[in-house]
N, C-alpha and C positions, 0 to 999 in steps of 0.2 A: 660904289653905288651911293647917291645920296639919301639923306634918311627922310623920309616921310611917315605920314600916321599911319595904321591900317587903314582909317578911312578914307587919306587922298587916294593912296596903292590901289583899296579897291576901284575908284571912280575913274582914275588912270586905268586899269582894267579892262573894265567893263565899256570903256569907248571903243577901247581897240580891237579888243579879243573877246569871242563867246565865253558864256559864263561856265563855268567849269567849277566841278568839286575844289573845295579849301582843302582837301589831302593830298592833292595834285599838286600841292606847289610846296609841300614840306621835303626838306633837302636832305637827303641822310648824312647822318656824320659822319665826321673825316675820321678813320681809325688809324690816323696818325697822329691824332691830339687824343692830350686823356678826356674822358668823359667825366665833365665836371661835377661834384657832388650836388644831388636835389634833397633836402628834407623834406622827412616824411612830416604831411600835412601835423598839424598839435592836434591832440583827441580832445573830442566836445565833452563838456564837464554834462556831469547829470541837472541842470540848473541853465542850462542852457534852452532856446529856444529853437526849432529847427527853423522856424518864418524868417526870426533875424539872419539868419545864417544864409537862409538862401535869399533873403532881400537885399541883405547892406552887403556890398564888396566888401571881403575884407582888406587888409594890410598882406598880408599873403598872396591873395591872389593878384595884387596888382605889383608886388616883389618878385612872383613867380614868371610873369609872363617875361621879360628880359632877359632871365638865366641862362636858357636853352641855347648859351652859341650866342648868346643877343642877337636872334634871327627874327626880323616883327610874325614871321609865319609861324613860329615858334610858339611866340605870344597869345596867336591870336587861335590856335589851337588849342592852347592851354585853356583861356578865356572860354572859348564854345563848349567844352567838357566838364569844367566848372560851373556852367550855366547850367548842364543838360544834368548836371548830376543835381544840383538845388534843384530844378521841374519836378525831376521825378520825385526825391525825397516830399518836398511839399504835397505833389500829388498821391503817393503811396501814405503818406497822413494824414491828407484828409478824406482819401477812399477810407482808410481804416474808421476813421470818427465817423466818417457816413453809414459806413456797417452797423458798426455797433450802433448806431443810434438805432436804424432802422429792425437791427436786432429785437432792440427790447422795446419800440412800435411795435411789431408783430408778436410778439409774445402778449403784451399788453390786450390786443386786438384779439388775441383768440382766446384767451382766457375770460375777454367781456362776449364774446360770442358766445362760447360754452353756457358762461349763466344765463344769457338773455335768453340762448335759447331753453334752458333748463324754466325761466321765468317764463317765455311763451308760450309752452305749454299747459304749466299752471293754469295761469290765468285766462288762456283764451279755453283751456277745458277741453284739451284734446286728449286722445287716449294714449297710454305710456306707449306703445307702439311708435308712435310719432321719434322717441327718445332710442328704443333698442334696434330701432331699424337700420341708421346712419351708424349706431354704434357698428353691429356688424356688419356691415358695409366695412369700414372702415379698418373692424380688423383683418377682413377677409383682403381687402387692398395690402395692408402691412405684411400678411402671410404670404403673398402672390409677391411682393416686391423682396420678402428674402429670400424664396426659394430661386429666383432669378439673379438675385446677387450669388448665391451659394452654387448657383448653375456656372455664372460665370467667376467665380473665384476659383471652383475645380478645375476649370478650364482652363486658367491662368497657372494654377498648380500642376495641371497634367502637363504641359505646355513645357516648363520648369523642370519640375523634376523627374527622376531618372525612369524606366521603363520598368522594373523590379517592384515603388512605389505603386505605379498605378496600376498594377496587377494587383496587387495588396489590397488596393483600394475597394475593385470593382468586381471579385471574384474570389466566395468562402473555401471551397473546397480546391485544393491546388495538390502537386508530386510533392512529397517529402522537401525534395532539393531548394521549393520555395521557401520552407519555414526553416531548415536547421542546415546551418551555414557548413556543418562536416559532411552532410547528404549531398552527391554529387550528380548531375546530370549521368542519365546512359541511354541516349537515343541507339547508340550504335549497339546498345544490347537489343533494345527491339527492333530492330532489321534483322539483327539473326534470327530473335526469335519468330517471324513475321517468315523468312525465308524457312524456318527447320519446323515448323507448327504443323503442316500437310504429313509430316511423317512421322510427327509423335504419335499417334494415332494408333498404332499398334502397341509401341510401350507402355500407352496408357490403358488399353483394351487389356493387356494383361496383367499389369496391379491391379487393376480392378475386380478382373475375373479371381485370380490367385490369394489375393489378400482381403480385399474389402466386403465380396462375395459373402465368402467362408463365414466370419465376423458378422454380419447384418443377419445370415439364417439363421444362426445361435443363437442371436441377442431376441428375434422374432419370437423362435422357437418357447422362449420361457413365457409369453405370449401366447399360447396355444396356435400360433397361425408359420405353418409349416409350407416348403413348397419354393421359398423365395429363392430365385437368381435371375439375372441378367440376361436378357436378350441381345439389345443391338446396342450398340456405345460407337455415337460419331460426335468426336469433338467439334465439330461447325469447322467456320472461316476466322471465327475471331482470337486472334492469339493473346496469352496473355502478355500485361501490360506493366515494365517497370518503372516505377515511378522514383526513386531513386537508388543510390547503392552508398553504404558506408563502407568504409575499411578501415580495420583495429589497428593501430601501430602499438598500442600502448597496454601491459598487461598480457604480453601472448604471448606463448612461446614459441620458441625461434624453430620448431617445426612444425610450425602451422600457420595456414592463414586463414582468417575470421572476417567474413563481410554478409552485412545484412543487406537483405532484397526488401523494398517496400512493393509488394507484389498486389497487382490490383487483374481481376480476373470475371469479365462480365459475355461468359460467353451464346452463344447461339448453338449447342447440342441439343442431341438427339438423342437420348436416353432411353429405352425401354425395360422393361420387368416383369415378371411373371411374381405374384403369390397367391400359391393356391391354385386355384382356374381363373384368376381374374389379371386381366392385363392392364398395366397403367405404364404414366411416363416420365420423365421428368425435363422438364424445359427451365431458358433462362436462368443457369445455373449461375452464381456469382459467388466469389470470396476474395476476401481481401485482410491483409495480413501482413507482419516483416516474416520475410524467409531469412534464417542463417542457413548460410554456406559455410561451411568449414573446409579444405582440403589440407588433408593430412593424410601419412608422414612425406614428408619435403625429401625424393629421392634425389639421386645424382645421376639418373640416367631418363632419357624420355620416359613420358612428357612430364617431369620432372616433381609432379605431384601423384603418390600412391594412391589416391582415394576421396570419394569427396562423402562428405554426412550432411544432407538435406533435411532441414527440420522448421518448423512454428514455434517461434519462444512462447507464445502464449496462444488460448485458442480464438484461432479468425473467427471472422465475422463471415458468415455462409447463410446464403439463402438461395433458397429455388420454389419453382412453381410445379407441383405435381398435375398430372393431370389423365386422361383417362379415368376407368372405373373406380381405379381405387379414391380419386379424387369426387368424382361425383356420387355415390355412394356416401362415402366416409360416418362411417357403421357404428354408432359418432367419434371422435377424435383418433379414425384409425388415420387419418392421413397427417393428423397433430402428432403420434406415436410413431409412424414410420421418420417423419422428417427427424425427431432428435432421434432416433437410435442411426439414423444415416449419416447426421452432423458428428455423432462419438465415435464413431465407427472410422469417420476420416480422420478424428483427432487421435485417433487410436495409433493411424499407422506412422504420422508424420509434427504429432505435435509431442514436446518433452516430454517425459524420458523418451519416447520414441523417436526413431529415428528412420530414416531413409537412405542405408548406405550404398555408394557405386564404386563396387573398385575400377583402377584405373590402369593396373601392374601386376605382372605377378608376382614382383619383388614381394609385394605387402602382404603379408597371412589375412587369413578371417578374422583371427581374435585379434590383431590387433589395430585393425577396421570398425569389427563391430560388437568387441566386448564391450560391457557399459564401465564408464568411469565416473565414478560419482564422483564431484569433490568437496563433497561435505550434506551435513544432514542439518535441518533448520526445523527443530523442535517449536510447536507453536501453541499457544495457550490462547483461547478464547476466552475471557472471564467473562465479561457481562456487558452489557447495552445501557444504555440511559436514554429516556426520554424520544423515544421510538414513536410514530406517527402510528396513528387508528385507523384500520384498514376496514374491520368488521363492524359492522350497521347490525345493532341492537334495536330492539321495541322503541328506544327511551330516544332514537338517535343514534349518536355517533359509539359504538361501543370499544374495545381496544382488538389488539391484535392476538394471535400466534404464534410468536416468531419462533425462527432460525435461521442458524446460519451456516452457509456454504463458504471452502476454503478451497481457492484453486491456485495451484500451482504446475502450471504448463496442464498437460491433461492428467495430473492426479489431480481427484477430487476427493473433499472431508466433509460432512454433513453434521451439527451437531443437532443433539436432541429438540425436539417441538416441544415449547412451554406455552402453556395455555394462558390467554387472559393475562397477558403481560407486558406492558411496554417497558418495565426496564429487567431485562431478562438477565439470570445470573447463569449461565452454561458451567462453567467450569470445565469446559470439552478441553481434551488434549488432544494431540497427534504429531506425525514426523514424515515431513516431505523429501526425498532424495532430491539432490540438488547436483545437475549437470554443468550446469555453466551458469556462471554469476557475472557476465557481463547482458549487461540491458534486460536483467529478468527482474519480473514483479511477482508479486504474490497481492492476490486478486481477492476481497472480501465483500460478500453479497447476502443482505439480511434479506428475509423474505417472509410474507404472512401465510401462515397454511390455512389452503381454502381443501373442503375436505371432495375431490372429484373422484371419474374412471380412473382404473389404476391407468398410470402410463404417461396422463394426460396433464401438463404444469397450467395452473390457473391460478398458480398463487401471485401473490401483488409485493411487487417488490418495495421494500423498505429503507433501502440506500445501497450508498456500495463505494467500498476505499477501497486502496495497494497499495504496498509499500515497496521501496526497493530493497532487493536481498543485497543488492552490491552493501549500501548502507547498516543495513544488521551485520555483515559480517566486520565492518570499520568497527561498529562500536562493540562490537560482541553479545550485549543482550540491548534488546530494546523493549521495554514495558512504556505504552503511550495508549492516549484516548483520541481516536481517529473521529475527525467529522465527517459524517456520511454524506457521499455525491448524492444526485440524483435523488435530493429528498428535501421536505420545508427543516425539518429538524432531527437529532438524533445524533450522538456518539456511542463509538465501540472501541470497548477496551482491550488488548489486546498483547501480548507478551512472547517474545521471539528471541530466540537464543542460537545459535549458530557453534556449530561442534564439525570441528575437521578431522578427518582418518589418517589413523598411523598404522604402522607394522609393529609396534610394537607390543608386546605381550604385561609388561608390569603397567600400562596402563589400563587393563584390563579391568585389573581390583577396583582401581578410583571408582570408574564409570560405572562399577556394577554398585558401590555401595553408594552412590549419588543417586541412581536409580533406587535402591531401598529406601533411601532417605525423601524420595519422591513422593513414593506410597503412591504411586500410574503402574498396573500392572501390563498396559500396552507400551511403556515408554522400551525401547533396544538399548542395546552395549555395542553394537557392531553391523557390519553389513557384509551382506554377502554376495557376491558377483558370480553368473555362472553362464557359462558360452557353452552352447549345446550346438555341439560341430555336427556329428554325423549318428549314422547304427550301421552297423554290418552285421548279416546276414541274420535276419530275423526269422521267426518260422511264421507257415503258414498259417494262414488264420482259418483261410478257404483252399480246398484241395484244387479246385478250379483256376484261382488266381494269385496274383500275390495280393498281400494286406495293402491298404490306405491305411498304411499308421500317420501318427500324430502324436507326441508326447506333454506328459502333464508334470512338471514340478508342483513340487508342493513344500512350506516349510512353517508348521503351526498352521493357522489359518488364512496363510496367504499361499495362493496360487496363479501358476502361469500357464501358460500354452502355446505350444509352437501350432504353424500349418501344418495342414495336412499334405502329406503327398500320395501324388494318386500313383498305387501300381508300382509298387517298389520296395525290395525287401532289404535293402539299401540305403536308406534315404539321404538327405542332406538337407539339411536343417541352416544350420548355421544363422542363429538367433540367440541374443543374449536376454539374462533377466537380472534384476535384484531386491533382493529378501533385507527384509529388517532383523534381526539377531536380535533377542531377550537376552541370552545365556549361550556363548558360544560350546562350554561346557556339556552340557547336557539336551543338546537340538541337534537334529537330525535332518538332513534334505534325501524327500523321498521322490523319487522318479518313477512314473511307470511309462508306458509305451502301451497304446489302444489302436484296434485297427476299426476304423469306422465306421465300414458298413455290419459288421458283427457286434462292437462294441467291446468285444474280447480283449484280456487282458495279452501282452503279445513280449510280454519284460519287460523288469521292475531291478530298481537298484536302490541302496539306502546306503547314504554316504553320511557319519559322524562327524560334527564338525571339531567336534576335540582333537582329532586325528589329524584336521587342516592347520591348527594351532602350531602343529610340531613340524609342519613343513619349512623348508626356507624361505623365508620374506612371505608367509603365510597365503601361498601360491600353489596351484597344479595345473603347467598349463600341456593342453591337448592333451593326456593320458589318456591309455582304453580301459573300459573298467568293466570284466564281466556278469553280462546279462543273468539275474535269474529269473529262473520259468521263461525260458526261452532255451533256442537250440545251444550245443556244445559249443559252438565258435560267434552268438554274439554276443556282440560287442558295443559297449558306449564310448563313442570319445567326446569329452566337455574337457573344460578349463573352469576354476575355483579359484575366488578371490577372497579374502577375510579383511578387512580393515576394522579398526580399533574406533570406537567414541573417545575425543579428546576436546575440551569444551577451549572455545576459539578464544584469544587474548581480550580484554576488558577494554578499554581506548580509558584510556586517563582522564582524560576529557569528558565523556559522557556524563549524563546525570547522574546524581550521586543516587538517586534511588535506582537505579538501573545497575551501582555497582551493589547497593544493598542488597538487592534482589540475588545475586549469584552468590550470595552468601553462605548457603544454605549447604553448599559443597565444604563447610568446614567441619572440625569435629566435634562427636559428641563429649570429648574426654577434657578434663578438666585441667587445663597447662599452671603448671605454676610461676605462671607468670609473675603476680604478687602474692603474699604471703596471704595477707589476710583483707576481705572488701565489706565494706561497708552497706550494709541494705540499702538498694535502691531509695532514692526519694520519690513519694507519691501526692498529687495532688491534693489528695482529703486531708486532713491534717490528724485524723484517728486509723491515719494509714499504720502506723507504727505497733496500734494495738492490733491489728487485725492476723499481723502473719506474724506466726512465732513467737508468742508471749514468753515473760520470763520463766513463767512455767512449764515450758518446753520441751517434755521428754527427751528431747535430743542434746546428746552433749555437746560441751566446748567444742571437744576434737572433731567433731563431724561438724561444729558452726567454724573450725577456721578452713574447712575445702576450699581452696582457690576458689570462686566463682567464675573469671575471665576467660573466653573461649577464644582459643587462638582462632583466626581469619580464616585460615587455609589449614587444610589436611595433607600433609605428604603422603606419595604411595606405601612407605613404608610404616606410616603410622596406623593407614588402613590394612594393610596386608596381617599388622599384629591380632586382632579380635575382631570378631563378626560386631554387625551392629547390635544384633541383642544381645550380646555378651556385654557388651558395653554400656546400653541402655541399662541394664539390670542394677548393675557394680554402683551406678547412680541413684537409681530407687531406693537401694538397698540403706546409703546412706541417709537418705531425705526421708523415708518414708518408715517411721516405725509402728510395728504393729499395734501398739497400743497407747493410749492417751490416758494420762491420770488427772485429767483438769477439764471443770466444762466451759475453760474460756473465761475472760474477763468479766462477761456482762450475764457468767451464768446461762447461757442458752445453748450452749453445744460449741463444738469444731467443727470442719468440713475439711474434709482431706480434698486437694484439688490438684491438676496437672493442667494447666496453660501453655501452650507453644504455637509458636506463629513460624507456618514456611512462608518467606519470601519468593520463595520460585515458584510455590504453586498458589498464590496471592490467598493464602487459606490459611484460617484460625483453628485450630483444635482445642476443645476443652473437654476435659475428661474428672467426672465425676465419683470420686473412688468410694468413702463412705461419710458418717454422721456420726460422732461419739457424743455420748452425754448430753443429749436431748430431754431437759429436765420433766420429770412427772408429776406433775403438781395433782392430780388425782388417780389413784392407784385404780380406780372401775373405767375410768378413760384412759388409756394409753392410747399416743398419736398415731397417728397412719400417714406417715412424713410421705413430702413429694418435693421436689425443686424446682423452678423454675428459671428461665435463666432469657435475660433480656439486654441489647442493646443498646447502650445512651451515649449520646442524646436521642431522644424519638421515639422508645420503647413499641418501637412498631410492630403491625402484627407476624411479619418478615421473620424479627431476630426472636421470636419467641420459641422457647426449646423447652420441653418438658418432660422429666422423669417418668417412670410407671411409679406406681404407689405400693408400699411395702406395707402390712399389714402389722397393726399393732406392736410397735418395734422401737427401741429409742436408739439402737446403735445402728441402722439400717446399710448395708452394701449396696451401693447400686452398680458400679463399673460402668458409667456407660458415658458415652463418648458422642459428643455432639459437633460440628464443623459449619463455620461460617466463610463465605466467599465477602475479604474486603481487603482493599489495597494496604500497603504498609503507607501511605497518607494519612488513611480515613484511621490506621491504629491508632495511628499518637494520637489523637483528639478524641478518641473511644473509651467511654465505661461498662464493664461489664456486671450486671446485677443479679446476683444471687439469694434467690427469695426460696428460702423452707417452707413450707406450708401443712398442713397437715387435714385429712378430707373431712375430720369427725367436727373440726371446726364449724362450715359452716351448719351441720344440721345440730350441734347445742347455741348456735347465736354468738356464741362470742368471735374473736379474730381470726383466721385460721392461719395466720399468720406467725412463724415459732421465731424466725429470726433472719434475717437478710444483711447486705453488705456488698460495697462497689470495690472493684477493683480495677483502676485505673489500669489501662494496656500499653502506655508508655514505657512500662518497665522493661528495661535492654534486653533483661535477661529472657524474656518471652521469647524473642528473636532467637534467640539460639536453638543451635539442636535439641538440645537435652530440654532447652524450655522452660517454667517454673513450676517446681515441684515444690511444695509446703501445704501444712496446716494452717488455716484461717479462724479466726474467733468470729462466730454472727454475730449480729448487734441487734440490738430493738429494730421496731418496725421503723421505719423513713417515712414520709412524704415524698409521694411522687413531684417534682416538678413539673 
C-alpha cells in the first residue's frame, strides 16, 4: 500500500465510501509479532501548565503516532485521544476556576444581603418582626430538609443492612434471643405450648386450689378478713409466650441440665373469688419473668431424665386487674392489700428457695427431687447510704427522708430498720440468705422513704435500687463496695458481702463459731439445716366423726415453716422440704408438731437435737421413722436431716486490697511471736509519743516486750485451744494494771482506754474504762468528771458520744463502751477526740474543761482483735480547728 497522509486517506474515503466511525478501520494485531514496547507518557512537573499542554503538540505525541505497527490508523487514533483528553483537562479546569469563583460571588452576595437587610430595617424603621420572621422561616426549612435527608439515609441504611439491624432500629421492646447472642429462638416451643394450653387447665385449677388457696386465707386471715377461696379458674385462649431459651454447658454438673425460659405470659382468664360474702374477680392477669428449668437426675432408662424443678430466679414482674366488689368498694386499699399478698403468695410457691418439683420416674426418690440443697450462705452487711434524695415536703419546702432498706434474694426478703430525718442513713443491719444456685442470680437492693399509711397498704416512694451478681461475690469471696443507685437523681449504698460454702466437716465447726463471737451479730449462724418431711402414719383422731386435716409446723429458734394441709387423712404425705439457719449446732433443737385444722389440736410433736445429727455419718439422716409423741402407739414421722458446716469461701488474690482487709477479722486474738520485740506505732501528732505510755508507766519491761504482731489467720487448732474470753482476759491482764502511780506528763490525769476496729462489721469500738489522778486544785470543789468523745475531721453532731457524770470523784470508773459505723478508708484519715470535762465547771465560770487529747486511728494495731489497750496522759485544752 502506498503511503499517504491521514488527510489524503481520508478525502480518498469519503469520495468513495460513506462515512463510518475511525474505530472501524483500526486493524488488530498480528499475534504473531511481539508487541512492540509503548512508554509510558513522562509525568507533568508541579510547574507546569495544563493550557500549554493541551495547546502545543508535543514531541511525544507526534513520536507516538507512528509506533503502533506504523499503521497511519494507528496514528491517527492516537492523535484523537490525545486531543479528547487536553478538551477535557482544560475543560474540567476551567469548570473548577468557574466554581470556585462563583463560590465566593455568592458567599460574598449573601453576606452583603444579610446586613443590607439587617440595615433596612433600621433605617426604613420597621419592627424587628420584619428580622425573626424569615429567621424562622428559614430554620424551620433547615429542620424539614434534614429530617428528609435522615428519612432518606435510613432508607438507604435499611435498604443495606441486614434485617436483625433494622429490627434494632425500629422496635424497643423485643424476645430475649434479639438482645443476647446465647438466647436462642423457640418457636417450636410455642406450638406445643399453643397445642397443650386447652388442657393445662386442670393442672393449674389444682395448684391453685391445693397450694396458693391455703396461703392467700392465712396471709388474709392476720388481716381480720376471713372466708377467702377460689371459685371458678379458666385460663382463657391465650398461652403463654417464650421468648427465648438458654442452655448451660459450662459450670454443671454432668447430671443435669439447666436452661432458662424468658417466659412472657399476658393472658385473658377468668378468675373468680369469694372473701367473706363479697364476690370479686380477677382479669388480664400478666407476668413475665426467666423460668429455670432444671431436670435432674440424668437416668439410663426412659425418659431418661428423673425429674424436672421449675422455679423464678428472681421475683417476676405480675400484674392484673381486679375487678368486682372487691374492686369497687376498696374499703380503702383493700384491693392494694389483696393484690401484694397474691403477688408473695405466687413467689412463695415458685420463686427461690422454692421450688415446683415434677417427678418423671420412679427410679428417683422424693428426697432426692425435692430435698433443698443449698450451696452456700451469702452473709450480707448493709452499712450506710449517702446522699439519698428528699422525698418528705416540710413547712420550709423540701424536707429529707426516712429511709430503708429492703434486701431480696429470689423470695427471701430482709428489711432493715426506718431511720428518721436522714439522708445519709447508717443501718448497720446484718442478715444471711441461703443460696440455691449461683448461676444467673442477683441480689436485688431497694431504698425506700416511709410514708406513714393503713397497715397493709405500701405508699412509700422509692429512693433508688442496685444488685449485684452472687456469681461475682463468690469469685472474689468478700465484696465491700459503694453501689450507685438506679432509678434515682443521686444516692450511694454501701454495702458488704461475704460468701461461706458448707462442708461435712465437724473441726470446722470451732472456726465459725468463734468468727461468729468475734462478730459480736447474735443473728449471724455456724450451720444449716435441711429437713424433708416425707410422710406421718397413723395419726390419732382429732374428731370422732372423721379423720384430722393435719398439716405440720417445724420450728427452730425463731424461724418457722409449714407444710399443706391435707384434707382427710390420718396418713398423710407431705413430701416438702425446709431450711433453718443454725447459731449453735450444739445446743438447738428442731421442734415438729403435727395440728389438725379444723380443731386446731395438737395431733404429735417430736424434738430432734441437733448434736445428736453431729455424730451421724456425713452428718446425714435420710428417710428414718421417728416416734410420735402425744399421739397414738404406732405414729410415725418419716423426714430426712441435713447438717452442713459455715466455711468462709477462698479470698481471689486479685480483689481489692480493702476487701482482703475486711476478712481479717477471722484472725487471732493471741499474740504470735513473730518478733521479739516492736516498736510503738508512729502517730501523726508529734506529742503522740507522750500520750500512751509514759516513762513512768506502771507496767514493766517484761509486759512492754509482748510481741505486739497478730498473725493473719487463725488455725482450727489454735481456736479449739481457749475460748475467746479466756483469751481476751490473758491480754488485759497484761496491758491493763490496776493502779497508776502518776498523774501523767502534763499533770492532769490518765485515761485508761480500749480501741478496736472490726473490719467485717465496718465498726469502731471504743471503750472507756477509768480516770486516775484528776488533779484537785480546791479541796470544797471536787470535779464531777464526764467525757466526751468526737470525730475528726468535722466534730459533727453524728460522732458525738458522752459519758454519764460521776459525782465528785477524781478516780472515776465508767466501763462504758460506745460504737461507730465507718469504713476502714475513712479510719486511716480519722482522729479521735477525747475531751474530760467536769459539770461544776460551767456554773463557777472558769473552763470546764480538765484535759483532752487526739488519738490518731491509723494505728495497725486498732485493726486487730485484741485492739489497743493502754493508758493515755490528757493534755491541756486544744483549739478546736
Amino acid at each position: 500500500m502506498r503511503n499517504t497522509t491521514p488527510n489524503q486517506r481520508a478525502t480518498t474515503m469519503s469520495d468513495n465510501t460513506p462515512s463510518v466511525p475511525l474505530a472501524d478501520f483500526i486493524e488488530p494485531p498480528n499475534p504473531t509479532e511481539d508487541e512492540p514496547f509503548v512508554p509510558l507518557a513522562e509525568p507533568r512537573k508541579m510547574n507546569d501548565t495544563p493550557v500549554a499542554v493541551a495547546a502545543t503538540p508535543t514531541p511525544t505525541t507526534a513520536t507516538t503516532a507512528p509506533i503502533s505497527n506504523g499503521t497511519p490508523t494507528e496514528a491517527a487514533a492516537a492523535s484523537a485521544a490525545a486531543a479528547s483528553a487536553a478538551a477535557t483537562t482544560t475543560v474540567a479546569t476551567s469548570g473548577s476556576s468557574e466554581n470556585s469563583i462563583f463560590s465566593i460571588l455568592y458567599t460574598i452576595g449573601k453576606k452583603v444581603a444579610i446586613v443590607g437587610s439587617i440595615y433596612l430595617v433600621g433605617y426604613m424603621g420597621w419592627s424587628v418582626a420584619w428580622l425573626i420572621a424569615p429567621v424562622i422561616l428559614s430554620v424551620a426549612r433547615d429542620q424539614l430538609g434534614k429530617t428528609s435527608a435522615k428519612k432518606r439515609d435510613i432508607a438507604k441504611a435499611s435498604a443495606l443492612a441486614c434485617e436483625k439491624d433494622v429490627i434494632l432500629a425500629r422496635i424497643d421492646e423485643l424476645p430475649a434471643w434479639v438482645y443476647f447472642p446465647d438466647v436462642e429462638r423457640c418457636e417450636w416451643l410455642n406450638k406445643i405450648l399453643k397445642q397443650v394450653w386447652p388442657n393445662a387447665n386442670h393442672f393449674t385449677r389444682t395448684l391453685v386450689k391445693e397450694t396458693i388457696e391455703p396461703n392467700v386465707a392465712l396471709a388474709l386471715s392476720n388481716y381480720k378478713m376471713n372466708g377467702f377461696r377460689f371459685d371458678r379458674i379458666i385460663l382463657g385462649t391465650i398461652p403463654p409466650r417464650i421468648g427465648g431459651v438458654k442452655i448451660y454447658d459450662k459450670n454443671v454438673d454432668r447430671n443435669e441440665i439447666i436452661m432458662d425460659l424468658d417466659l412472657f405470659y399476658a393472658s385473658d382468664c377468668d378468675i373468680n373469688f369469694y372473701l367473706g360474702g363479697m364476690k370479686g374477680g380477677i382479669k388480664d392477669f400478666q407476668i413475665h419473668g426467666w423460668v429455670r428449668v432444671v431436670m435432674k437426675p440424668l437416668i439410663r432408662s426412659m425418659p431418661l431424665v428423673g425429674g424436672l424443678q421449675i422455679f423464678f430466679l428472681n421475683n417476676p414482674n405480675i400484674d392484673f386487674n381486679l375487678v368486682g366488689v372487691i374492686d369497687f368498694m376498696d374499703m380503702p386499699g383493700l384491693s392494694d392489700l389483696l393484690r401484694r399478698i397474691i403477688v408473695e403468695q405466687i413467689g412463695a410457691v415458685m420463686v427461690l428457695p422454692n421450688k415446683l418439683p415434677i417427678s418423671l420416674s420412679e427410679e428417683v426418690s422424693a428426697v432426692a427431687l425435692k430435698m433443698p440443697e443449698p450451696e452456700g450462705i451469702l452473709r450480707i452487711h448493709v452499712v450506710e447510704a449517702k446522699d439519698l434524695m428528699k422525698k418528705d415536703i416540710s413547712v420550709l419546702g423540701k424536707g429529707k427522708s426516712d429511709p430503708y432498706a429492703i434486701i431480696n434474694v429470689g423470695a427471701q426478703e430482709f428489711k432493715t430498720q426506718i431511720i428518721d430525718n436522714n439522708v445519709n442513713p447508717k443501718w448497720d443491719y446484718w442478715c444471711e440468705a441461703c443460696i440455691f444456685t449461683t448461676i444467673g442470680h442477683l441480689i436485688g437492693f431497694s431504698l425506700w422513704d416511709y410514708d406513714q399509711t393503713m397497715p397493709g397498704v405500701l405508699n412509700d416512694d422509692v429512693l433508688g435500687r442496685a444488685s449485684i451478681d452472687i456469681a461475682s461475690v463468690i469469685k472474689k469471696g468478700v465484696v465491700d463496695s459503694w453501689l450507685t443507685l438506679e432509678d434515682a437523681k443521686h444516692g450511694l449504698l454501701h454495702v458488704r458481702l461475704q460468701w461461706y460454702k458448707l462442708t461435712a466437716e465437724l473441726n470446722d465447726l470451732q472456726q465459725i463459731l468463734l468468727e461468729t463471737q468475734l462478730l459480736r451479730v447474735t443473728s449471724m449462724s455456724s450451720a444449716v439445716l435441711s429437713v424433708f418431711i416425707d410422710s406421718a402414719r397413723h395419726l390419732k383422731q382429732a374428731r370422732s366423726s372423721s379423720k384430722p386435716d393435719p398439716y405440720l409446723v417445724c420450728s427452730l429458734n425463731k424461724q418457722k415453716q409449714q407444710t399443706a394441709m391435707i384434707m382427710r387423712d390420718d396418713s398423710p404425705v407431705w413430701e416438702q422440704g425446709f431450711t433453718f439457719l443454725v447459731s449453735n449446732p450444739d445446743n438447738e433443737s428442731l421442734n415438729i408438731k403435727i395440728y389438725d385444722q379444723k380443731t386446731g389440736n395438737d395431733i404429735g410433736q417430736y424434738t430432734y437435737t441437733l448434736s445428736t445429727l453431729l455424730k451421724q455419718f456425713n452428718m446425714e439422716v435420710i428417710q428414718q421413722p421417728f416416734q410420735l409423741q402425744k399421739s397414738g402407739p404406732e405414729s410415725k414421722l418419716y423426714m430426712s436431716l441435713s447438717l452442713r458446716i459455715l466455711k468462709p469461701g477462698e479470698i481471689d488474690k486479685e480483689s481489692d486490697a480493702l476487701e482482703q482487709v475486711a476478712a481479717l477479722t477471722r484472725s487471732s486474738s493471741v499474740k504470735t511471736p513473730d518478733v521479739a520485740v516492736v516498736a510503738p506505732p508512729t502517730f501523726k501528732d508529734p506529742q503522740a509519743p507522750n500520750k500512751r505510755q509514759s516513762t513512768e508507766s506502771p507496767i514493766s519491761e517484761e509486759e512492754l516486750a509482748v510481741p505486739m504482731k497478730i498473725s493473719p489467720a487463725m488455725s482450727a487448732s489454735t481456736s479449739s485451744e481457749k475460748p475467746i474470753s479466756e483469751l481476751a482476759a490473758s491480754v488485759l491482764t497484761h496491758r491493763f494494771p490496776e493502779t497508776s502511780s502518776t498523774a501523767g506528763e502534763h499533770g492532769l490525769g490518765r485515761i485508761q482506754m480500749s480501741i478496736r476496729y472490726s473490719a467485717q462489721r465496718q465498726k469502731l469500738d471504743v471503750t472507756l474504762h477509768k480516770i486516775v489522778k484528776i488533779p484537785l486544785r480546791d479541796p470544797s470543789n471536787i470535779p464531777d468528771p464526764y467525757v466526751k468523745l468526737y470525730l475528726l475531721p468535722g466534730r459533727t453532731k453524728e460522732s458525738k458520744r458522752k459519758t454519764g457524770v460521776i459525782k465528785d470523784n477524781c478516780n472515776p470508773v465508767y466501763d462504758a463502751s460506745f460504737e461507730y459505723l465507718i469504713s476502714i478508708a475513712e479510719l486511716r484519715q480519722t482522729e479521735l477526740e477525747v475531751t474530760v470535762c467536769t459539770q461544776k465547771g460551767f456554773l463557777s465560770g472558769s473552763s470546764p474543761i480538765i484535759g483532752m487529747l487526739k488519738i490518731p486511728l491509723d494505728d495497725s494495731e486498732i485493726t486487730t482483735p485484741a485492739g489497743l489497750n493502754t493508758w493515755f496522759d490528757l493534755q491541756p485544752e486544744m483549739r478546736h480547728e
